[in-house]
N, C-alpha and C positions, 0 to 999 in steps of 0.2 A: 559711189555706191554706198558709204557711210551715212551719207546724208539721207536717202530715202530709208534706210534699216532705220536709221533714229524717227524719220519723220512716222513711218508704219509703228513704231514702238510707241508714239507716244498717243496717236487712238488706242483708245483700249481691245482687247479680245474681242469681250461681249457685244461692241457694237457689230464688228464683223461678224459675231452669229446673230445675230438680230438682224443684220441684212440680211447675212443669206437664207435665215428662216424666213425674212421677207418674200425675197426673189423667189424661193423654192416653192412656197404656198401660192405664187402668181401664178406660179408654170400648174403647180396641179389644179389650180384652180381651173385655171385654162384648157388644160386638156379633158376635165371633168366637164365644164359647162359646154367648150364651143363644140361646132358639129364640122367644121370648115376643116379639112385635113393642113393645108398652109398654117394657118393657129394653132393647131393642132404639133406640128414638128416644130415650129417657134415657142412652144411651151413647154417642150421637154427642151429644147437648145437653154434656155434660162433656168431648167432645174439642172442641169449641167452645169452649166456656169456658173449657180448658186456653190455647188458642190467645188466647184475649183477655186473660188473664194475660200472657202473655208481649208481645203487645201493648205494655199501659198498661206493665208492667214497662220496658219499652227506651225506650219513648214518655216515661217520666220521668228514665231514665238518660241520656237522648241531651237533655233538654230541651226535645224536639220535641215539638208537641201532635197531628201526624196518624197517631199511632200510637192516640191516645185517640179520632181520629173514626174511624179504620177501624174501630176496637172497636163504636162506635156503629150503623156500617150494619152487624155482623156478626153484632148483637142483633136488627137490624132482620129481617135474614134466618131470625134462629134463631127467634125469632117467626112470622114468615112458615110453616116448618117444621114449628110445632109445629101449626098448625092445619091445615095442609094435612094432614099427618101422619095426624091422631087422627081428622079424619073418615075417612081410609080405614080406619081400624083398625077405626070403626062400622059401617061398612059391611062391611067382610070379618068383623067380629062377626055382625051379621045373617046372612050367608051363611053361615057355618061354625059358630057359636057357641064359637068356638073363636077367642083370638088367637096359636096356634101358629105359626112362620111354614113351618113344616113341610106345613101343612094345606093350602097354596097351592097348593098344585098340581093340586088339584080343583077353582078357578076357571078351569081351561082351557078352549079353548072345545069 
C-alpha cells in the first residue's frame, strides 16, 4: 500500500485537476452537443468519474480517507443511475424506436 501512496504522490495535484477538468468538459460537452440519450448518460457517467478523480486525488493529498468513502457512495449512486437510466431509454425505445432525445416530445400527453 506504501508503494502506490508514494507512486500517486509523486504526479503532481495539478495534473490530476487538469485531467479531471479534462474528463469533466468531455462529459458536458457531450451531453450539450449529442441528441442520442446512450451518449447522453455516458456523458454524465465521465463527469462523475471526473469528480471522483479529484476526490481520491485530494483524499490522498490531504491524507484523509473520506474523500475515498464519498467516492464510494458516488459510485453507489452512479450505479443507481445507470439502471434507472436505461430502462427508460427501453421504454422510450419501445415507444419511439428511436433513442433520439429530440423525439420526446411526442411522449406528451
Amino acid at each position: 500500500m506504501d508503494s502506490f501512496v508514494t507512486n500517486l504522490q509523486v504526479v503532481p495535484l495539478n495534473h490530476y485537476i487538469l485531467l479531471s477538468v479534462i474528463v469533466f468538459c468531455i462529459g458536458v460537452i457531450g451531453v450539450l452537443i449529442r441528441r442520442n440519450a446512450i451518449v447522453v448518460f455516458m456523458s454524465i457517467e465521465l463527469m462523475l468519474n471526473a469528480v471522483n478523480l479529484l476526490l481520491t486525488a485530494f483524499s490522498v493529498h490531504h491524507g484523509d480517507a473520506s474523500g475515498q468513502v464519498f467516492v464510494f457512495f458516488v459510485m453507489a449512486l452512479a450505479a443507481a443511475e445507470v439502471a434507472v437510466g436505461l430502462a427508460i431509454i427501453v421504454m422510450i425505445y419501445r415507444n419511439t424506436h428511436s433513442t433520439d432525445i429530440d423525439i420526446l416530445n411526442k411522449l406528451k400527453w
